[in-house]
Phi, psi and omega in degrees: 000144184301156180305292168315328176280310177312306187296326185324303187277356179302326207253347173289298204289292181333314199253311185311312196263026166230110185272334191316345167232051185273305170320303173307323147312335196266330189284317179307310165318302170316311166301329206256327179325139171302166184274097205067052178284340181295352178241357170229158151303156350300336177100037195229152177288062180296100185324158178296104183332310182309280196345286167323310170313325183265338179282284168322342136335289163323309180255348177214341159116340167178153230280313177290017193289149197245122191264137167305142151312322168304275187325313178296309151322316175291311202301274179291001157313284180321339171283301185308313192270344139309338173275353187243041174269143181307131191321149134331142158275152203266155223252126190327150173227162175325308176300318173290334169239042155253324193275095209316296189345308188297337218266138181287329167323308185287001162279298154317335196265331187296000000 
């Protein structure tokens, strides 16, 4: 059995009785889901194995490792709360710093 597959219900059982993250889990699950997963089977957004492999690697030290329901709730959590971080001011394009108004000189002067 896949690694990935194994970590399910672990990673399942974490989140079902907290809907507050549920969104956030279904936004994790995407990210992390193979590339066409909608065309093999099971038909499920299941991670790529290298990835997983690498992320449990990482995070416990070897690749077959199965993440605590605790870990999996800080993990979104941590997520949730990076997403309500305040927006960026949006990064300047070509057109703007063409426009003398934009140019810090035409601040000062104003």
């Amino acid at each position: 059995m896949a690694a990935s597959r194994a970590a399910a219900p672990t990673v399942v059982l974490a989140v079902v009785f907290r809907p507050s993250l549920w969104l956030t889990a279904l936004g994790a699950a995407h990210r992390l889901a193979a590339p066409g997963w909608w065309k093999r089977r099971p038909f499920l957004p299941l991670p790529d194995e290298r990835l997983w492999a690498f992320r449990m690697v990482t995070a416990y030290g070897h690749a077959d490792a199965i993440p605590d329901g605790a870990d999996v709730v800080s993990y979104l959590e941590w997520c949730r709360s990076a997403g309500r971080s305040p927006p960026r001011a949006p990064a300047p394009t070509l057109h703007d710093a063409g426009n003398p108004e934009n140019r810090p000189s035409a601040a000062r002067q104003g």
